[in-house]
C-alpha positions, 0 to 999 in steps of 0.5 A: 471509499479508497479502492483496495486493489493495487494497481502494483505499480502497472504493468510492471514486472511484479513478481518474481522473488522467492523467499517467503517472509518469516517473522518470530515476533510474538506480538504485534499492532494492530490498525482497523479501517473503520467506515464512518457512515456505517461503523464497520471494519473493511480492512485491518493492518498488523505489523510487528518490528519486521513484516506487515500485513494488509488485509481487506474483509471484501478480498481473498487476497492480502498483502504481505510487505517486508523491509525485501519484498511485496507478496501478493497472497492469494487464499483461495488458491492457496498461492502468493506472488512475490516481487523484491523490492530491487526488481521493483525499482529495476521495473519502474526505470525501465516504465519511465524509460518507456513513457520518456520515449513515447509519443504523447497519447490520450491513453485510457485509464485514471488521470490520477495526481498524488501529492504528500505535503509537509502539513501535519495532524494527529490521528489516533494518536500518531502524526499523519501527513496530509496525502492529497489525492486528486482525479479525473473528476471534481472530488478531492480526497484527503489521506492522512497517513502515518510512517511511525509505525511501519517496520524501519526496513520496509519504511526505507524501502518504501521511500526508496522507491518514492523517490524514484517516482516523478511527481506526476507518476500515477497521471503518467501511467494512468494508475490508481493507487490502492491501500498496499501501495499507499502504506508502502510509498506515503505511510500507513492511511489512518484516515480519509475525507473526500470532499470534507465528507468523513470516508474512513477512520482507524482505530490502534491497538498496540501491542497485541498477542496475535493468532496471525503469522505475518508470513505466507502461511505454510503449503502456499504454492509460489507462482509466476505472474 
């Protein structure tokens, strides 16, 4: 299964902006991961017209992503950490940068190679582009995701930042990218296969009332990474 964690971009500079994301819509959608061996629910995402939120049932983190930043929420510690998505991009430079001008070494770590193409498929009813993910190993996974329903700001955000990235970005820093990162940089995964076999599926439900505030919940203490 896709891993959840992020690898945030690696090493990167990743938090330090400080303003909590707010929201006052009433209602929002709702995407539930679903395994396809098991039929149970791993994740769920919800979005409204702003804000967009990640949780994951294995994790006590979420992750929040506006149209300025990406807030890594922690609800055990009842802390968040923020990074705006200007500092964001400052960061990536300054990693490219560094990549450019170092020698060549066999560094530890994945050898992952994602690449969006153009070809399209209708899942839970919303197109999807096919994200093909390849590694270190012989598998490969096939994403299918979707950009229609995340929030017009963090949308442009996201593909900001992509074009930021060379194509061989995550061979070059020996990252793996997990579900937060995908939503932001490629669309919202609705569904995966990893060798023709049936990983995970999702099921949405529009416009729905929702008991969950997209925004770090009250009393959460901010700190520094």
């Amino acid at each position: 299964m896709k891993r959840l964690i992020p690898a945030l971009f690696l090493m990167l500079a990743f938090f330090a902006y400080g303003k909590a994301g707010v929201v006052s819509a009433k209602q929002s959608t709702v995407i539930e991961l679903i395994t396809t061996e098991t039929a149970l629910k791993f994740a769920t995402i919800r979005m409204d017209d702003q804000n967009l939120l990640f949780e994951s049932y294995n994790s006590t983190e979420s992750y929040l992503l506006t149209s300025e930043a990406f807030y890594v929420i922690n609800h055990k510690d009842k802390t968040y950490h923020v990074q705006s998505f200007d500092e964001l991009q400052a960061a990536i430079r300054r990693k490219l940068g560094e990549i450019a001008g170092a020698p060549e070494a066999s560094a530890v770590g994945p050898n992952i190679d994602m690449k969006l193409t153009e070809e399209t498929e209708t899942v839970a009813g919303l197109k999807t582009r096919k994200l093909i993910q390849t590694g270190n190993g012989p598998s490969t996974n096939i994403i299918w995701v979707s950009s229609d329903l995340v929030p017009q700001g963090l949308r442009a955000a996201g593909e900001k930042l992509r074009r930021l990235l060379p194509t061989d970005y995550w061979k070059k820093v020996h990252g793996n990218p997990g579900i937060p990162e995908i939503i932001l940089l490629y669309g919202i995964p609705l569904k995966e296969v990893s060798d023709g076999r049936p990983i995970y599926t999702a099921n949405v439900i529009q416009a729905t009332d929702t008991s969950v505030p997209l925004e770090v919940p009250a009393g959460y203490r901010k700190v520094a990474n």
